[in-house]
VOBA-1610 file (N, C-alpha, C; in pm, whole numbers, padded with zeros to 5 digits, always signed):
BEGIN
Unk+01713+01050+02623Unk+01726+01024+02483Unk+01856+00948+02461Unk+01882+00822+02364Unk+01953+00721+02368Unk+02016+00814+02233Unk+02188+00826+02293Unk+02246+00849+02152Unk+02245+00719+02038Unk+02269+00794+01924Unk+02241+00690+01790Unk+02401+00752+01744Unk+02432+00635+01672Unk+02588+00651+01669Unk+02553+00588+01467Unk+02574+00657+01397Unk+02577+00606+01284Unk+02670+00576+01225Unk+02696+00489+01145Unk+02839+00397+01094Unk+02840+00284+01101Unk+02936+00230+01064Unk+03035+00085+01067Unk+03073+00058+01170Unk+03090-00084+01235Unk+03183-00104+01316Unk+03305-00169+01286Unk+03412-00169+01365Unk+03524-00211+01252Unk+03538-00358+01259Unk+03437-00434+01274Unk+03421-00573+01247Unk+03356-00574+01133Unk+03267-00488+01082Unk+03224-00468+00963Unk+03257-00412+00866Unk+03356-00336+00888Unk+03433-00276+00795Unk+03587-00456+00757Unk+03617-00466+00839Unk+03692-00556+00860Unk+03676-00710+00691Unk+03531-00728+00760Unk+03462-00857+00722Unk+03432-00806+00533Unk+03396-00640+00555Unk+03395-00575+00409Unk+03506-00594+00296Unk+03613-00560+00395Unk+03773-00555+00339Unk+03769-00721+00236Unk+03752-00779+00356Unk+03837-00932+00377Unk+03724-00960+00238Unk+03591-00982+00240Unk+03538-01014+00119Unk+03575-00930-00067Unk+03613-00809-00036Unk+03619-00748-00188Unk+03788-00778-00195Unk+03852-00764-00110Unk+04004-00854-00145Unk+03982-01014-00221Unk+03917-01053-00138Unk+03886-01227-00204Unk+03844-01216-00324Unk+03723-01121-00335Unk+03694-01095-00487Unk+03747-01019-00605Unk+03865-00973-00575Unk+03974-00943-00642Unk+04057-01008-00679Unk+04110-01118-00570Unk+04192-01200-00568Unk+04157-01260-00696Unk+04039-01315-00731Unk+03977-01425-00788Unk+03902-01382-00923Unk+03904-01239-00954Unk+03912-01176-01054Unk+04078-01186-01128Unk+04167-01161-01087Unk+04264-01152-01136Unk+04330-01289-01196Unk+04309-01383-01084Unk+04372-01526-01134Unk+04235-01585-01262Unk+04135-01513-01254Unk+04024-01604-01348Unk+04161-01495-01496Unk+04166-01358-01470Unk+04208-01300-01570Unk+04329-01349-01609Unk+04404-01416-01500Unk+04581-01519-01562Unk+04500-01604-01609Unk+04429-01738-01581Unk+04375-01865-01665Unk+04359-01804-01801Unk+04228-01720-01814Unk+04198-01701-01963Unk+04297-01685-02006Unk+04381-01568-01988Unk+04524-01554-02110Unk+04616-01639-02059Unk+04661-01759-01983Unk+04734-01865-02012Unk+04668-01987-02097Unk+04510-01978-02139Unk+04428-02060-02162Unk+04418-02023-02335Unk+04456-01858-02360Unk+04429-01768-02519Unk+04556-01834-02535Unk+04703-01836-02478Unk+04811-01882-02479Unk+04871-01978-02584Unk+04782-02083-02479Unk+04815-02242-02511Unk+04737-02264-02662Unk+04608-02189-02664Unk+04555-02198-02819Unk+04618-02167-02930Unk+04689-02016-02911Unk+04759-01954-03023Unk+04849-02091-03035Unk+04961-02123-02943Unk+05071-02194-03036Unk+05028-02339-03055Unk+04901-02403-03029Unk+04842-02514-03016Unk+04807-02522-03189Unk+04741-02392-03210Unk+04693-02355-03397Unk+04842-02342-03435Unk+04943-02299-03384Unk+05092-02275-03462Unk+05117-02413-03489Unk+05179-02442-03399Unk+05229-02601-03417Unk+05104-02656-03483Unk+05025-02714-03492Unk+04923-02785-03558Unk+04953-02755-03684Unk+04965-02590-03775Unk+05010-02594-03887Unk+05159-02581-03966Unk+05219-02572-03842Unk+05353-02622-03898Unk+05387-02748-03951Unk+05335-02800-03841Unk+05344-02954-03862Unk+05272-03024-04026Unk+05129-02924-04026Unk+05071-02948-04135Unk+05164-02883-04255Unk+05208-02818-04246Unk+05301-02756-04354Unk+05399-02888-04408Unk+05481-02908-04296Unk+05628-03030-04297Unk+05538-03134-04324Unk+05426-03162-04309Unk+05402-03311-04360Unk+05323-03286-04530Unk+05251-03172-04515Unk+05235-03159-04664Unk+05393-03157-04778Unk+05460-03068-04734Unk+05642-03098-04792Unk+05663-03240-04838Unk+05636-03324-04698Unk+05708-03422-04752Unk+05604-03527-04843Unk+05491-03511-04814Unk+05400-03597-04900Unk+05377-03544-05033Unk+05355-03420-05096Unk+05357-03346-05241Unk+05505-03368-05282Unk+05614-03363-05187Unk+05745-03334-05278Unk+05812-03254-05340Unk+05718-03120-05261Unk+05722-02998-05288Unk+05784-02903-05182Unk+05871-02780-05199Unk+05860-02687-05076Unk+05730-02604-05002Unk+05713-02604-04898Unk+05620-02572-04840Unk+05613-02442-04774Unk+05616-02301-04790Unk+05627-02173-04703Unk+05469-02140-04593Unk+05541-02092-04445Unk+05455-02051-04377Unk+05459-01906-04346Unk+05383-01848-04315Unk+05411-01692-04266Unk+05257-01695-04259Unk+05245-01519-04193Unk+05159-01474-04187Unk+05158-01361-04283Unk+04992-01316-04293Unk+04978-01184-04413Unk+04856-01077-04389Unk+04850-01000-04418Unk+04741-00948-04436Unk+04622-00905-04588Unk+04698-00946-04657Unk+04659-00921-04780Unk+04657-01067-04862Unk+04671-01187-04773Unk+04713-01332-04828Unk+04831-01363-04980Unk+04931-01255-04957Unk+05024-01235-05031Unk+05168-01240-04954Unk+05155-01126-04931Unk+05285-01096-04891Unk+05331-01127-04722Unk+05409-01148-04704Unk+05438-01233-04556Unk+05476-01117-04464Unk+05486-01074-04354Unk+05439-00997-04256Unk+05558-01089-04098Unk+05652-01005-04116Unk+05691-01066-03912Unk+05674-01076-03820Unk+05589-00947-03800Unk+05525-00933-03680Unk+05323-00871-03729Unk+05245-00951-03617Unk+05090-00976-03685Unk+05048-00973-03593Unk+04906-00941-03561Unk+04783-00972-03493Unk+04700-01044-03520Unk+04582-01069-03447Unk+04530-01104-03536Unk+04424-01066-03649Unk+04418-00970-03695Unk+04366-00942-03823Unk+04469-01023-03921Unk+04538-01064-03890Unk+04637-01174-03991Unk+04588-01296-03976Unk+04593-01348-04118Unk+04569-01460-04106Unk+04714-01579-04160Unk+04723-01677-04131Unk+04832-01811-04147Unk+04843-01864-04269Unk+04959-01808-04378Unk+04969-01933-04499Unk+05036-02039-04496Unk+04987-02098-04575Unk+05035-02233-04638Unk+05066-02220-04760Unk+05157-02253-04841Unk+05134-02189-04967Unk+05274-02269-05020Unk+05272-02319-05175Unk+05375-02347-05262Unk+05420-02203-05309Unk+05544-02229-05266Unk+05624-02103-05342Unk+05707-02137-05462Unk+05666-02165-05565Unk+05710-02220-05677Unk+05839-02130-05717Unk+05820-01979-05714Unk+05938-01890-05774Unk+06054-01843-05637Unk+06010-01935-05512Unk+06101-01889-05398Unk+06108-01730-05363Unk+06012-01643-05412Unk+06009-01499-05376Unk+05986-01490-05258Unk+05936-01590-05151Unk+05863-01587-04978Unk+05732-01492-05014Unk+05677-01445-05154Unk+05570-01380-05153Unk+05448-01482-05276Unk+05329-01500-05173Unk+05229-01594-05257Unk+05137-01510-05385Unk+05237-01575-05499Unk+05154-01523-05616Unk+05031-01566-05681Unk+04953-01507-05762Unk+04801-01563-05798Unk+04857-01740-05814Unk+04930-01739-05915Unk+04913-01872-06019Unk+05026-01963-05877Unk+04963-01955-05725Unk+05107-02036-05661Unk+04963-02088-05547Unk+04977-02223-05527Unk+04886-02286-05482Unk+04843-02245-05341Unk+04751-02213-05254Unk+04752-02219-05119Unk+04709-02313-05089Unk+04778-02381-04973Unk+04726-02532-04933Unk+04623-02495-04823Unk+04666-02329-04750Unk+04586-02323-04598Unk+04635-02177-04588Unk+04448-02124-04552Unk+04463-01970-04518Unk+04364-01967-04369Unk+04392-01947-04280Unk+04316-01935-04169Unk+04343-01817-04083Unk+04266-01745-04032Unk+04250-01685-03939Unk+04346-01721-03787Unk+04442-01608-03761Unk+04484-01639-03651Unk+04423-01587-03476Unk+04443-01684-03368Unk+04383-01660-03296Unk+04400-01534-03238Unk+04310-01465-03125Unk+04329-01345-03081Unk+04501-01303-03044Unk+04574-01202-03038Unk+04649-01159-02976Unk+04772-01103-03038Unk+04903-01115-03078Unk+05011-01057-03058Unk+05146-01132-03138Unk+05137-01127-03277Unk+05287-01231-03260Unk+05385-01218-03314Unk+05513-01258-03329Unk+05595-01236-03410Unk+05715-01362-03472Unk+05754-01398-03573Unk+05814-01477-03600Unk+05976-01401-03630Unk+06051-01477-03517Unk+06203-01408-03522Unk+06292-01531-03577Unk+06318-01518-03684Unk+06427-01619-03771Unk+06512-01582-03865Unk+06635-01520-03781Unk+06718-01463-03829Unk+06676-01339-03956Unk+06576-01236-03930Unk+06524-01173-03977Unk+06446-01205-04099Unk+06433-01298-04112Unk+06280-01340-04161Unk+06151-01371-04176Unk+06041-01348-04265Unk+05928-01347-04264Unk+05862-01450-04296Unk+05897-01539-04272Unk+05867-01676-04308Unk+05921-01809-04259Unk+05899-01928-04291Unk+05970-02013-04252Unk+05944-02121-04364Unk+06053-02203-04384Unk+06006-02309-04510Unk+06045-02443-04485Unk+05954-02531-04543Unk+06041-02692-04525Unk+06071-02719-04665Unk+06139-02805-04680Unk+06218-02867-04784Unk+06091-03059-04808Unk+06173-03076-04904Unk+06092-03213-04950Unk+06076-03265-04828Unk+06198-03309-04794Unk+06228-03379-04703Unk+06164-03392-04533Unk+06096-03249-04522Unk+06017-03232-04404Unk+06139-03131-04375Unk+06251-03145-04365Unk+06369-03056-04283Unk+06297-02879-04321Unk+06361-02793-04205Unk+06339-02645-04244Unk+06418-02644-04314Unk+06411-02557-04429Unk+06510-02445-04447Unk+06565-02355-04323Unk+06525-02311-04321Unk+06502-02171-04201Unk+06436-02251-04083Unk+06515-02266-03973Unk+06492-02250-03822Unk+06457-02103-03729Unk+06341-02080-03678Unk+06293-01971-03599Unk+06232-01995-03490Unk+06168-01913-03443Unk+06121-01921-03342Unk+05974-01785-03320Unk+05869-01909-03349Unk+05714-01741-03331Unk+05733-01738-03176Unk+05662-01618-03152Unk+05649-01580-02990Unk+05521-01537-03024Unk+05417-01486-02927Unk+05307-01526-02853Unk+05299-01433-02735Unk+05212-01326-02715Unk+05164-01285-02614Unk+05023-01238-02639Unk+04922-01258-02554Unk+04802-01221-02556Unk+04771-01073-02578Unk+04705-01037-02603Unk+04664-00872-02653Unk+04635-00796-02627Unk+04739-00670-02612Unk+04727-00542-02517Unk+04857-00572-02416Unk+04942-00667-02374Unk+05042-00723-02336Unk+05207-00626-02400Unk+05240-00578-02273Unk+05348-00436-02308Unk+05471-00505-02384Unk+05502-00487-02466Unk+05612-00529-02576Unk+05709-00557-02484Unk+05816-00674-02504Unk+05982-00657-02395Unk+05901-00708-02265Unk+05737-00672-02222Unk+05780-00756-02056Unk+05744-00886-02065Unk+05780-00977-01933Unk+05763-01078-01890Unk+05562-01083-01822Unk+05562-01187-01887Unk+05385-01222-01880Unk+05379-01364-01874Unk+05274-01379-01790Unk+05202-01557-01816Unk+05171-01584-01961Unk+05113-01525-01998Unk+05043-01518-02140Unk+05219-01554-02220Unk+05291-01508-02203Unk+05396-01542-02332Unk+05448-01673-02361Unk+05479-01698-02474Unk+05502-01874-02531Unk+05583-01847-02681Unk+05653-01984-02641Unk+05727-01950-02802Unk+05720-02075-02817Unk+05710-02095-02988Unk+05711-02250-03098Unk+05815-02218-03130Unk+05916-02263-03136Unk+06067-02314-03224Unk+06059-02395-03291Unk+06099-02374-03454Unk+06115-02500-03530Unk+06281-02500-03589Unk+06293-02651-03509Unk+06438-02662-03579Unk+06498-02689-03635Unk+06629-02732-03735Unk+06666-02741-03873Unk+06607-02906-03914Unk+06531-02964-03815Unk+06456-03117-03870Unk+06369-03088-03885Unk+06297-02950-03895Unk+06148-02899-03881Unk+06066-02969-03804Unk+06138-02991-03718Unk+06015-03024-03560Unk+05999-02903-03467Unk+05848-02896-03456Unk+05818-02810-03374Unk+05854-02790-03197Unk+05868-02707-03182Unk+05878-02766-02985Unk+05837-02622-02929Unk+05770-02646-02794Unk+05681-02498-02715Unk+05807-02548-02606Unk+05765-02397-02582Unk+05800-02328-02438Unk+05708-02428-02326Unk+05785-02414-02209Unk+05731-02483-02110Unk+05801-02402-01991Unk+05735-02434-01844Unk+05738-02328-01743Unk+05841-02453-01681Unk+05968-02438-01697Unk+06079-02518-01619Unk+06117-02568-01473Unk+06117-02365-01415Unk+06135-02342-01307Unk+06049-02353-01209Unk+05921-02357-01270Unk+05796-02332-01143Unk+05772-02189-01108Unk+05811-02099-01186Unk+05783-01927-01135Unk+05688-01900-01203Unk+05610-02014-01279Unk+05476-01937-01413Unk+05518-01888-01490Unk+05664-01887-01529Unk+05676-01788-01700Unk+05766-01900-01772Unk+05712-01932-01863Unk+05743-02035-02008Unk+05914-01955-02025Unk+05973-02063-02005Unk+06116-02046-01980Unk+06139-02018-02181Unk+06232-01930-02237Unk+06301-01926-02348Unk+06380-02088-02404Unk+06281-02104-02525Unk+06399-02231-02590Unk+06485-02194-02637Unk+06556-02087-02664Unk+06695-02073-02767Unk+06766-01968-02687Unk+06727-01933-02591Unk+06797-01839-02463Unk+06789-01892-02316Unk+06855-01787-02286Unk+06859-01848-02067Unk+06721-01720-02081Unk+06644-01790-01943Unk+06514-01640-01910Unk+06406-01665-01930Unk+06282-01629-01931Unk+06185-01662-01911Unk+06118-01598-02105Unk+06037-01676-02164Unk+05999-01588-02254Unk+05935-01461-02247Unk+05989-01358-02347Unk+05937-01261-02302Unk+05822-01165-02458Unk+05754-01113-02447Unk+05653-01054-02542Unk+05732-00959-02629Unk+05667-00984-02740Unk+05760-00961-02877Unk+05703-00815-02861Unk+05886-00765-02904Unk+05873-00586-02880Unk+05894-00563-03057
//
């Protein structure tokens, strides 16, 4: 009677390994693309309406306020997205959009995480002229992303006292969107 030996051999165990590693591997980097890909959208919709903000300013001749809200009133620093993006004449300068105060633009913001840090304000404004009032800086991390750490997913829009917009960009080559108004890598709004 021929023994029967049941199991693996460790070429097969081996060849097992080596394939569900690969398919891990390749789970994880598909999971960096998407949230460097949710990333580039969020501040792609930022900048797009900043810009739309500063050029509405200077073509009405009017001041122009941005923030985010939840109630399409009152401006909000830190948001998700159940917030959505104003545009809005602030005729009485309160930084809060009243019935009788025009909205130029209310949209839905994309999935994730954000916060606008400008010298503790909830808003940001241009002048006739296109110039900010207020220079800040939104940050950007995708959602569920631990407050304070360093992530692919993080990005910051700076707008500065000419109210031009400018993103984060990966400087060094280490994959993390280097800080525009600091030394360091950007990091997810705590």
């Amino acid at each position: 009677m021929a023994n029967r030996h049941h199991g693996h051999t460790l070429p097969d165990l081996l060849a097992a390994l080596a394939i569900s590693g690969t398919l891990a591997a390749g789970t994880v980097t598909t999971t960096s693309v998407l949230q460097a890909a949710r990333a580039e959208r969020a501040i792609n919709f930022l900048e797009r309406h900043v810009q739309t903000a500063r050029s509405t300013a200077v073509h009405s001749g009017r001041e122009v306020t941005v923030c985010a809200s939840y109630d399409s009133a009152a401006c909000v620093k830190r948001w998700n997205s159940d917030a959505k993006l104003l545009l809005f004449f602030d005729a009485d300068r309160d930084k809060y959009r009243d019935v009788d105060e025009p909205l130029i633009l209310e949209k839905q913001v994309p999935k994730g995480e954000y916060q606008l840090r400008a010298s503790n304000r909830r808003y940001l404004r241009f002048k006739r002229s296109g110039a900010a009032r207020d220079n800040g800086s939104w940050y950007f991390c995708a959602a569920g992303a631990e407050p304070g750490t360093l992530s692919k997913s993080a990005r910051q829009l700076t707008v500065n006292r000419g109210g031009r917009p400018y993103r984060s960009r990966d400087r060094d080559g280490d994959g993390l969107h280097d800080n525009n108004t600091a030394n360091g890598p950007v990091s997810c709004p705590d």
